[in-house]
C-alpha positions, -999 to 999 in steps of 0.1 A, spaced: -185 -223 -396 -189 -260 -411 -214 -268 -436 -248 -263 -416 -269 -301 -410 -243 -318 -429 -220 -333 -405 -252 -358 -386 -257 -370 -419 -224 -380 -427 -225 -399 -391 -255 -413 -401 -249 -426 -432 -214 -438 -417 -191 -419 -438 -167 -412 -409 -142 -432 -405 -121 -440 -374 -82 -442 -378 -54 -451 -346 -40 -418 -332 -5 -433 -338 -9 -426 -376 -2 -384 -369 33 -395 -351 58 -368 -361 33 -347 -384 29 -312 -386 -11 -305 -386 -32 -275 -397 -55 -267 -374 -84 -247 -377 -88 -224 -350 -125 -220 -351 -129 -255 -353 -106 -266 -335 -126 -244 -305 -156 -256 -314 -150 -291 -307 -135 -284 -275 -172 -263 -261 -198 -284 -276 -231 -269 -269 -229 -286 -240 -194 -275 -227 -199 -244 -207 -233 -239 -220 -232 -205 -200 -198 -187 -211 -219 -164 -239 -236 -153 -205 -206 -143 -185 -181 -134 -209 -148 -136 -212 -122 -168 -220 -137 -204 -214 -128 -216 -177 -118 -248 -188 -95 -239 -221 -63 -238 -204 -67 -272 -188 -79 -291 -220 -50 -270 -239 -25 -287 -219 -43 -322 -220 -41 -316 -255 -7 -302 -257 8 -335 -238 -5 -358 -259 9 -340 -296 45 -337 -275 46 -374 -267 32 -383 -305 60 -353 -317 31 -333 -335 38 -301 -346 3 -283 -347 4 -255 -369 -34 -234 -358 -50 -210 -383 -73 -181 -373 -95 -164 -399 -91 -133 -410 -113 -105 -423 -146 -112 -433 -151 -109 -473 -179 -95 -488 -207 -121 -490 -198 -129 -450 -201 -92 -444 -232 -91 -465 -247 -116 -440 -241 -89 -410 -260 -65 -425 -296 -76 -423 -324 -54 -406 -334 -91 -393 -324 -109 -363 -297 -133 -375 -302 -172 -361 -271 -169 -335 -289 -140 -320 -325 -157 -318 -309 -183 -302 -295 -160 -275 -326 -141 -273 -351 -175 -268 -321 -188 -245 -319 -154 -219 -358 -155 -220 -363 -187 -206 -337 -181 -183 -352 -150 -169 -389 -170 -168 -376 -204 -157 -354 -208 -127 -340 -240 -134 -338 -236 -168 -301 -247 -181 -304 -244 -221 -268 -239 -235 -266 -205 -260 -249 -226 -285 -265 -240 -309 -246 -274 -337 -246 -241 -358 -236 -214 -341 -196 -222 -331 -181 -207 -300 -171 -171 -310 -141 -169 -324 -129 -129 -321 -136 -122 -289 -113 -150 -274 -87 -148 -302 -60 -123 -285 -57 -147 -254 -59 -175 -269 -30 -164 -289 -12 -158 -261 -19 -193 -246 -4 -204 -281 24 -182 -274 34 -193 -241 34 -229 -254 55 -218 -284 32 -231 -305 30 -215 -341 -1 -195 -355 -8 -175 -384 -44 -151 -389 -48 -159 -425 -60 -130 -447 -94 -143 -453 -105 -179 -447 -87 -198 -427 -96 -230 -447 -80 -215 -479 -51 -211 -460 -49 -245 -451 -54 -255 -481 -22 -232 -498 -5 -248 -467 -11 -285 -476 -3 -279 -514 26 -264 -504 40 -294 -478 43 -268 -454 17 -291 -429 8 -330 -439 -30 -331 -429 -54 -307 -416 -82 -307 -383 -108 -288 -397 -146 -286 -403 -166 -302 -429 -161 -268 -451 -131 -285 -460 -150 -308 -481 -158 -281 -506 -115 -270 -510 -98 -284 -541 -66 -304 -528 -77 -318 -497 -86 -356 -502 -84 -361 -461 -98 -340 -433 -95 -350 -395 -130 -341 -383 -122 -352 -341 -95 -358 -324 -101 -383 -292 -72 -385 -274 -81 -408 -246 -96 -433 -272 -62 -432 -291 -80 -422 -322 -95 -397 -350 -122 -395 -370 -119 -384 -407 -136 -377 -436 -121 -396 -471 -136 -370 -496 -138 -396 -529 -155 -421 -499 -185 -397 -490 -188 -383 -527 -192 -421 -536 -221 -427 -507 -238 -396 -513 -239 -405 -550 -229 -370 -554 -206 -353 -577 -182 -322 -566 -205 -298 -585 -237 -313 -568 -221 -317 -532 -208 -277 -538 -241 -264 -549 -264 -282 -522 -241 -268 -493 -236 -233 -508 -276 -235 -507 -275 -243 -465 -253 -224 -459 -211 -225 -449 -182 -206 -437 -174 -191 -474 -209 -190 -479 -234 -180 -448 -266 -178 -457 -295 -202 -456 -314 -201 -494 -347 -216 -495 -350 -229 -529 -390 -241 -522 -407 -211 -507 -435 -229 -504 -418 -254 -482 -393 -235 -455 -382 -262 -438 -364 -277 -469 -336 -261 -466 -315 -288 -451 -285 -308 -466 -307 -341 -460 -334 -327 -480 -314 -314 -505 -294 -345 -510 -328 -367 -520 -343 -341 -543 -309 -344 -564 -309 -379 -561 -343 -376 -574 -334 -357 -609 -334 -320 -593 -311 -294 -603 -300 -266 -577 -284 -243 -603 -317 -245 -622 -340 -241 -589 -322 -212 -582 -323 -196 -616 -360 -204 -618 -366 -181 -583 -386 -156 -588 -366 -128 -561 -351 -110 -588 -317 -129 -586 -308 -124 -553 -307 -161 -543 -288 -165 -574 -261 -141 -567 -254 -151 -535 -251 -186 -546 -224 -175 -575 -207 -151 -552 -203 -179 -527 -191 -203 -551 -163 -177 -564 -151 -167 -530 -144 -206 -526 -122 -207 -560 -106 -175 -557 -97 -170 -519 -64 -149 -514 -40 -168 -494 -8 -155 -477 19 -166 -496 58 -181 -490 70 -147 -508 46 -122 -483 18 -118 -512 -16 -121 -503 -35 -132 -534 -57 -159 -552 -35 -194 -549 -46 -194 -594 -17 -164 -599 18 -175 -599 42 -152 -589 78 -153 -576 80 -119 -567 79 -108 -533 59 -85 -513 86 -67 -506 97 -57 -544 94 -15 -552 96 -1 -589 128 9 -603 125 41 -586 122 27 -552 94 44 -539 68 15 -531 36 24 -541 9 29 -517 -15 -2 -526 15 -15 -506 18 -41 -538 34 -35 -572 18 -54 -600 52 -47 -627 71 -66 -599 48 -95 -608 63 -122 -636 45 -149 -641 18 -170 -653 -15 -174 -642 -26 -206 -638 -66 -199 -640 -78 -165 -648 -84 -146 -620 -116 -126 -629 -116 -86 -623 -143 -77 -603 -131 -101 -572 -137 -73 -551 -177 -79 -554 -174 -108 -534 -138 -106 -516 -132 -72 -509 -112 -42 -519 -77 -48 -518 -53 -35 -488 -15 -37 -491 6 -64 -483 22 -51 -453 -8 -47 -436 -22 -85 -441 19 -92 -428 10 -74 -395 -25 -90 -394 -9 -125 -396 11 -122 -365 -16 -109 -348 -19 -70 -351 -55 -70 -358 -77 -43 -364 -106 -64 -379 -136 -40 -375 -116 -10 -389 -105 -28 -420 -137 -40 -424 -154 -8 -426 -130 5 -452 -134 -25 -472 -167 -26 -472 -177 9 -464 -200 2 -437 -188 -3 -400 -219 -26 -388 -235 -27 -352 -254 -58 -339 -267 -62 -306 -243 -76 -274 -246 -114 -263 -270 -99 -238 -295 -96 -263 -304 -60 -250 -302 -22 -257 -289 2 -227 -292 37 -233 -252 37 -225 -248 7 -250 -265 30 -275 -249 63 -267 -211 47 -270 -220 37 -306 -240 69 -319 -232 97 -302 -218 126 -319 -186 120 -291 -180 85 -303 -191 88 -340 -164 115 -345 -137 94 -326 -146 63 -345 -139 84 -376 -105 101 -368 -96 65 -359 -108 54 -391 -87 83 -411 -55 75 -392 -53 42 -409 -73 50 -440 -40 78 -445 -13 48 -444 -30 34 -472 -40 38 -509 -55 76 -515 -84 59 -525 -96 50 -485 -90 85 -480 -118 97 -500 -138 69 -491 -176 77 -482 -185 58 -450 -212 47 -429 -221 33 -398 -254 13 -397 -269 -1 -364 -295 -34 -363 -305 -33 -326 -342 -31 -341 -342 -23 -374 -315 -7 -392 -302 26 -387 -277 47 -407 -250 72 -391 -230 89 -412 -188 84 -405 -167 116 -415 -132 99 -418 -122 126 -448 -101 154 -430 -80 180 -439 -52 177 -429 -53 141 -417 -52 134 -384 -20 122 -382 -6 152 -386 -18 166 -356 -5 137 -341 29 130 -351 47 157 -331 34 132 -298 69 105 -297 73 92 -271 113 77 -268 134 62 -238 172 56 -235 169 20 -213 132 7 -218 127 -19 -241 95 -35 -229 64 -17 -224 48 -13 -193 16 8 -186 24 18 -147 61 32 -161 48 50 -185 17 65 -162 42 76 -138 61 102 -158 34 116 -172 34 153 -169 30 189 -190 72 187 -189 72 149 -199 47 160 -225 70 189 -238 101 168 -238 80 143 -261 69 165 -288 89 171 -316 84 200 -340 69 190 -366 96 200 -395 118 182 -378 96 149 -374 113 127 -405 148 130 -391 173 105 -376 171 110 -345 131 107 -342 130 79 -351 117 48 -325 118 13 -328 117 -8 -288 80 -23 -277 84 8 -250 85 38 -276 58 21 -299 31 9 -281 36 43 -257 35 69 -285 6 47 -300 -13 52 -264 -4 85 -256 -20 97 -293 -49 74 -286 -53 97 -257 -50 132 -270 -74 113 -297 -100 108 -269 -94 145 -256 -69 139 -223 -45 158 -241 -50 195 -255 -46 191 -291 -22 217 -309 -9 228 -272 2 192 -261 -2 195 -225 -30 177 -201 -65 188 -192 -81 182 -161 -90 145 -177 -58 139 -186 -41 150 -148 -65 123 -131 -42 95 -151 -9 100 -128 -34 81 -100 -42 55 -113 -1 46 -118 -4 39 -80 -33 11 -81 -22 -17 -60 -40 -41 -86 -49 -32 -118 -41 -1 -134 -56 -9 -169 -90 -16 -151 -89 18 -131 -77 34 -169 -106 21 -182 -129 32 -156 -111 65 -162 -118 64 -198 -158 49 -191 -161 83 -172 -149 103 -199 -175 91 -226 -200 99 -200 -195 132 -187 -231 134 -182 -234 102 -169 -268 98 -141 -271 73 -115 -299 57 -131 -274 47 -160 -252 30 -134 -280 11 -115 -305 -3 -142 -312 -27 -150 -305 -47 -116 -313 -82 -107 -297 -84 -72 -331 -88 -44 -331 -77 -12 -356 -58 10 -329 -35 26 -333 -1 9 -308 17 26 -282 -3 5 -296 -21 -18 -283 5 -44 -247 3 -31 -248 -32 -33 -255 -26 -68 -228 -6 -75 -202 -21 -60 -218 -55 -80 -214 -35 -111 -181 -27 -110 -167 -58 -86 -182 -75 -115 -158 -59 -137 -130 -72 -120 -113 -110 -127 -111 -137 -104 -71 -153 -96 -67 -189 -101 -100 -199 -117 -107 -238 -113 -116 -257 -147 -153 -260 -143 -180 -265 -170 -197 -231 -157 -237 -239 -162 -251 -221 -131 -259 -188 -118 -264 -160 -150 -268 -124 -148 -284 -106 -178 -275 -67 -159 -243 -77 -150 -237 -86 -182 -253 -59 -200 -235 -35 -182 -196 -53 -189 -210 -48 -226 -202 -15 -225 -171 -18 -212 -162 -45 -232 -174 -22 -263 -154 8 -244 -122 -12 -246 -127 -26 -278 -127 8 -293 -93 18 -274 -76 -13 -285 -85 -5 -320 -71 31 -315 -39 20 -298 -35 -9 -329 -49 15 -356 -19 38 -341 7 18 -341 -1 4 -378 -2 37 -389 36 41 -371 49 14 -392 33 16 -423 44 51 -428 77 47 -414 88 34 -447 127 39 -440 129 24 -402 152 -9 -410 142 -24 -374 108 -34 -385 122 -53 -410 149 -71 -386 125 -85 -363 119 -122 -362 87 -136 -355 95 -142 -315 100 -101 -314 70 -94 -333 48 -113 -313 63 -103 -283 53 -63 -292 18 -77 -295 13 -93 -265 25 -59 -247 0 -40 -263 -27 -26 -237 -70 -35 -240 -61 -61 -262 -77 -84 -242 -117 -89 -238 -126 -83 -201 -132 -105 -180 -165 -127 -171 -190 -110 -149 -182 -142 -120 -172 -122 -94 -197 -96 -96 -224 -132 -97 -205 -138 -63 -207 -105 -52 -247 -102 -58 -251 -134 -36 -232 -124 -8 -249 -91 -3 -286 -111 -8 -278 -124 24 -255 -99 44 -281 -73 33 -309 -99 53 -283 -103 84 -252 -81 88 -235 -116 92 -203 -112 73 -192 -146 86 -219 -163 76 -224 -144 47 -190 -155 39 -193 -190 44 -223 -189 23 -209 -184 -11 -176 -205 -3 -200 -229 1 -222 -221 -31 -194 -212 -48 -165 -238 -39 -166 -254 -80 -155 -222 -88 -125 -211 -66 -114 -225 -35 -117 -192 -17 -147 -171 -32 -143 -148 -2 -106 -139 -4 -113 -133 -43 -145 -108 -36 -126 -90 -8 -95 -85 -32 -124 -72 -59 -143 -47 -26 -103 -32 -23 -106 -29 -57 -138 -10 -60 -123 15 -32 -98 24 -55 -125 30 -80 -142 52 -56 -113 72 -49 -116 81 -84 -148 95 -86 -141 113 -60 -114 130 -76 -133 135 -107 -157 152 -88 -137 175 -72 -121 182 -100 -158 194 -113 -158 163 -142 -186 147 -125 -215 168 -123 -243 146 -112 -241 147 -72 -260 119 -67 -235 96 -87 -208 111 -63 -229 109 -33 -239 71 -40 -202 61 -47 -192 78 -18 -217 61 7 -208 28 -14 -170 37 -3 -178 40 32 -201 6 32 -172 -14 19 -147 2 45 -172 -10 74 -172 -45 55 -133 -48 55 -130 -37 93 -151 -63 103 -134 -90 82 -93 -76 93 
């Protein structure tokens, strides 16, 4: 997040200076991911993504635009994702109020649900494209390009910064945050490639137009706000809109002193402390350092991460502070963790960096609070709610929580947490992650190992699943630490790793190791003719809801039509078509047709396979962090690592909601005539900036949704869906898509 209201000052006072492109030829540049993103979807670049969801329409296309010119200018671009949040930025999440992203979605979905032309972006100059969603496929876009990236520990600007001062990069594109790090004389604000040129911001140039000194320049922008420092302190109560860098700025120039404003506030510090906490996170950032260390750039070590006390038994902070010789350049003080964190190991941070990211699950431990904000859609569904709070998914968010917390310092284990919700208000749940014995004990016996596969695939491993493949995979337990238990290919990971997610989420019978009726449905869904992790996740959407009515399925709606008889199948199939992504996408600046339901109801799904992802990764980290003796992790290069990530299953976010928009439209009118023709034609037509066969794509999603039905059904016979209108309403919905596909063969 750059310094808020600074950056139209600097281009008004003409501070920003313009330089020929030609100048970065054969440089290796730091990019700031977050940035970087944000200056390809201006406000007004797909001003509608936060309404559909998933990854920008138009990223891959200015990717490669991009891409072309750093190859012909032989750039190496280098990009940097931030990494957990510390404390103040956490701190920032956990207000009862609504924060000013959200009132911006919340004014934005109201006027668009009041207005019918209205076309107001949901981003504001503040609020940057969201950065975690997107971040697993945009890494693999990186990847395919083989273009390097690191998630730093913390910031990625003090990562940069370690970067530059340690010639590993020669400049870095970042925001105007940068203006606050120590080191960095230069920052390339915008690249403009079909101008041939950048804009950049000389920091002794600005300083010397502002009339500002470091101090004063830090302490007016840790007062408005920035990405090491979030919040907005109003040092004028009387006066609330002051609180800008322009403002600011003339009251210094004037003889006013921030530090003594602040101290002079009569809220009992508060201001005060978040102004020093944000000005030490700044100066005392951990980095991820050239020997694996992840710690404050002012301590000077040479050992590596890697170093063990003379007995050889690393200890399980993951770090070893006799291993440390040294000097420190600049004391360090001791209670970083009030405004960093709590420390995690080393090996951990090493398996964030490449991408292994369990961001919400760290965070909780850290912190000791796993915080819950509303969806983009700015609404509350009683399924939304349920898959956060109830008893089910509190208890599974816990053993999650445990199964990492038990890789890790004793400490964690003990660790009272909490789970507090601000849909309206705040509420507190209570997280029991303390168990005896730890879960993962009940689940090491599940290994799953294979003779020939290397690389994982889901539809392999959902084909040999039965009790006797089950049985084969479970290893007693006093035999689990031997040689020959050991696994090490992307096939035996990331499948043991889903398989305990599983008996985790209660397909498997725990302590007997064989299926349930749950768990027998999965052996189906290895014969999907399109999308097997879809249909697993529809599986798994079923499972939370075993109680699920039809009511929860079909409201909210927007879809209009006068036919009654099947208005709600329409619905339905909507719902779930909606679910479903769209082949060969064109690059369009998406600002049309929105759907707050459709939406609302891919929240929970997204939120479903969110919390699966973080099982299967929580899983797997747990694998290799107690697997303290398996040499193979340590022989993998970077290519291999990656690679294992970008196997892993629900890693992704889901798709947008477009071809459940598409699906809405076309039964508006076929509902009217029975024309599938016309119908047809009609959102071809409507939707021809979008795909050049809207039709073919809703017709591969309607095949789709029969496969979804024929799950259903098989729950219900198997007696896991109880609700017979839900069955009898997904049937009927079955049989109006069959009639549809006749008529279009």
């Amino acid at each position: 997040m750059p310094i808020k209201s600074l950056e139209p000052y600097l281009f008004e006072l003409k501070t920003v200076s313009n330089c020929p492109l030609d100048v970065l030829r054969n440089a290796v540049v730091g990019i700031d991911v977050e940035h970087y993103l944000s200056r390809l979807f201006t406000p007004r670049k797909e001003p509608n993504l936060e309404a559909i969801g998933g990854l920008p329409m138009t990223l891959k296309m200015l990717m490669d635009s991009d891409f072309k010119f750093f190859k012909d200018l032989n750039v190496k671009p280098i990009f940097v994702f931030s990494g957990l949040r510390t404390a103040i930025q956490y701190s920032y999440l956990e207000q009862a109020e609504i924060l000013s992203r959200e009132r911006t979605f919340r004014h934005v979905w109201d006027d668009k649900v009041n207005k019918e032309y209205f076309n107001e972006s949901f981003r504001d100059p503040d609020s940057p494209l969201t950065m975690r969603p997107v971040m697993d496929q945009f890494m693999e876009l990186l990847d395919s390009k083989n273009v390097e990236y690191i998630v730093s520990p913390f910031s990625a600007w003090a990562q940069l910064q370690y970067m530059l001062n340690e010639h590993l990069i020669n400049c870095i594109f970042g925001s105007t945050d940068g203006l606050l790090v120590e080191g960095v004389d230069r920052i390339i604000l915008s690249i403009e490639f079909e101008s041939k040129q950048f804009k950049y911001l000389d920091k002794s140039n600005i300083f010397s137009k502002l009339n500002l000194s470091p101090k004063q320049f830090k302490d007016i922008s840790m007062c408005i706000g920035n990405g090491f420092q979030p919040f907005t302190l109003n040092i004028f109560p009387h006066i609330p809109s002051q609180s800008t860098f322009t403002a600011l700025h003339h009251f210094v120039l004037n003889g006013g002193s921030i530090y003594n404003t602040l101290l002079g506030l009569t809220d009992d510090g508060r201001s005060f402390e978040i102004y020093m906490k944000g000005c030490s996170a700044l100066r005392f950032m951990p980095v991820l350092k050239l020997n694996g260390r992840v710690e404050p750039r002012q301590i000077n070590s040479d050992a590596s991460c890697l170093s063990v006390p003379s007995s050889g038994i690393p200890n399980s902070s993951g770090t070893d502070s006799s291993s440390i010789k040294g000097t420190s350049s600049e004391k360090v003080p001791e209670d970083m963790h009030e405004f960093i964190g709590q420390r995690l190991p080393d090996e951990l941070f090493f398996y964030q960096s490449i991408g292994l990211t369990t961001f919400d699950l760290c965070e909780t431990l850290v912190h000791s609070n796993a915080v819950e904000r509303l969806p983009p859609d700015m609404a509350l569904t009683s399924l939304y709610r349920r898959l956060v709070t109830s008893d089910n998914s509190l208890d599974i968010r816990g053993k999650t929580i445990n199964l990492l917390a038990n890789s890790l310092n004793r400490y964690y284990q003990f660790k009272k947490l909490k789970l507090t919700t601000y849909f309206n208000g705040s509420e507190e749940y209570e997280l029991v992650q303390r168990m005896s014995p730890p879960i993962f004990l009940s689940l090491q016996p599940l290994l799953i190992r294979h003779a020939t596969a290397r690389s994982f695939d889901l539809v392999t491993l959902l084909s040999s699943l039965s009790d006797d493949f089950l049985a084969e995979c479970t290893i007693p337990r006093k035999a689990s630490n031997s040689d020959d238990t050991k696994i090490s290919t992307n096939y035996e990971l990331i499948s043991t790793s889903l398989m305990r997610t599983l008996l985790l989420y209660g397909f498997i019978k725990e302590g007997e190791f064989k299926f349930n009726a749950w768990g027998d449905a999965l052996r189906c869904i290895a014969r999907s003719s399109y999308n097997s992790q879809y249909l697993l996740l529809v599986l798994w959407f079923f499972k939370q809801f075993p109680d699920l009515k039809l009511s929860d399925l079909l409201e909210p709606y927007d879809l209009h039509s006068i036919n009654k008889k099947h208005k709600e199948q329409a619905i339905l199939i909507s719902k779930f078509v909606g679910l479903f992504s769209m082949n060969n996408l064109s690059s369009v600046n998406y600002a049309y047709k929105v759907s707050r339901p459709l939406l609302q109801f891919r929240s929970v799904f997204d939120k479903l396979n969110s919390n699966i992802g973080g099982a299967v990764r929580s899983n797997l980290i747990a694998l290799l962090l107690l697997n303290q003796d398996d040499l193979d992790k340590y022989e993998r290069d970077n290519s291999e690592w990656r690679k294992l990530i970008l196997e892993l299953p629900f890693r992704s976010t889901l798709p947008s909601v477009l071809l459940g928009i598409i699906s809405q439209q076309f039964f508006e009118m076929y509902l009217d005539n029975f024309d599938l023709s016309k119908s047809f034609a009609s959102i071809n037509e409507s939707f021809q900036f979008v795909h050049a066969s809207s039709s073919a794509e809703l017709i591969r999603g309607f095949k789709c949704f029969q496969e979804v039905a024929g799950l259903v059904k098989l729950l219900g016979e198997k007696g896991l869906i109880v609700d017979k209108e839900v069955l009898e309403l997904f049937a009927q919905s079955n049989e109006f898509v069959d009639q549809m596909l006749s008529k279009s063969a």
